[in-house]
N, C-alpha and C positions, 0 to 999 in steps of 0.2 A: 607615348605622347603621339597624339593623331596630328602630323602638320597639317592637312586643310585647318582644322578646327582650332587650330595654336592660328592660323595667319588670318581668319576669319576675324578671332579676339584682337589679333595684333590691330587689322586695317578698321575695326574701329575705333580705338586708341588714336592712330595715325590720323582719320578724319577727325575726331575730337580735335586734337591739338593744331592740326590746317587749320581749322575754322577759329580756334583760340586768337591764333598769331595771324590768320585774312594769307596764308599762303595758295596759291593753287600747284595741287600734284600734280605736275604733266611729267611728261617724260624726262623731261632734264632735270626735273625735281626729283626724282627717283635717284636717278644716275648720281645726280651731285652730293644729294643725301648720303646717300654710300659711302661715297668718296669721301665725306667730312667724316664718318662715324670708324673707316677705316683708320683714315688720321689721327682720330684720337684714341685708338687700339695702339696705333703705332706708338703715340706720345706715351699712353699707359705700359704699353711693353717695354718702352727704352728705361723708362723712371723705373719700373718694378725689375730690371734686372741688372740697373745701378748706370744703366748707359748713359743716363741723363740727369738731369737737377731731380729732386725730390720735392722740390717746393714745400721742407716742411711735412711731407705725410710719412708715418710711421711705416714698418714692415708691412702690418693686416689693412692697412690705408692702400697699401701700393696694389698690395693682391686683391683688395675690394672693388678697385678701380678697375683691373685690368680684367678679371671678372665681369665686369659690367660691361665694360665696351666690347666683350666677346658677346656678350647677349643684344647690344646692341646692331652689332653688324649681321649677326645670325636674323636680327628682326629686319633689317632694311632690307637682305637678300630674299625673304620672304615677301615684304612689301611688292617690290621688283619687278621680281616672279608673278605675284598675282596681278599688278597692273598688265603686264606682257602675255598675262597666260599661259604662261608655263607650270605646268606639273611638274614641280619639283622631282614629288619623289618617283614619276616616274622617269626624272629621266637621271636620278641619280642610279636610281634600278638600271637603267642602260650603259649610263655611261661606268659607272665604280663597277657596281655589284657584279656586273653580267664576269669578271674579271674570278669572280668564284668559284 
């Protein structure tokens, strides 16, 4: 998977749906984003490893869920990233990988 061209598809998804809902992405838009999409990773990880209520969803519900809010957070870190201008992968190449 090419990340430019995965966060390319992502940010225009992401304008689709600002312009749906009349949000503007600025900078504290990003950041809070984040922050909401981690919280609800958090809420899916407590419920899928029995830490918290289930509200009713089944085993393949829970790990559907939990599932998703990982693909979520991995998209807003991308978001992020490309409003800021960071090249992800290269600085994942500096900071992880050089560790090789």
């Amino acid at each position: 998977m090419d990340l430019r061209r995965l966060t390319e598809r992502i940010e225009g998804i992401s304008q689709q749906y600002a312009r749906a809902i009349g949000v503007d992405r600025d900078d504290t838009w990003f950041l809070l984003k984040l922050q909401e999409e981690v919280g609800e990773l958090t809420q899916a990880f407590l419920m899928n490893t029995g830490r918290a209520r289930t509200k009713g969803f089944d085993a393949a519900e829970l790990d559907e869920r939990f599932r998703a809010e990982l693909a979520d957070v991995l998209c807003h870190v991308l978001l992020m990233a490309r409003h800021h201008g960071v090249d992800l992968a290269a600085e994942v190449e500096r900071k992880w990988l050089s560790w090789e």
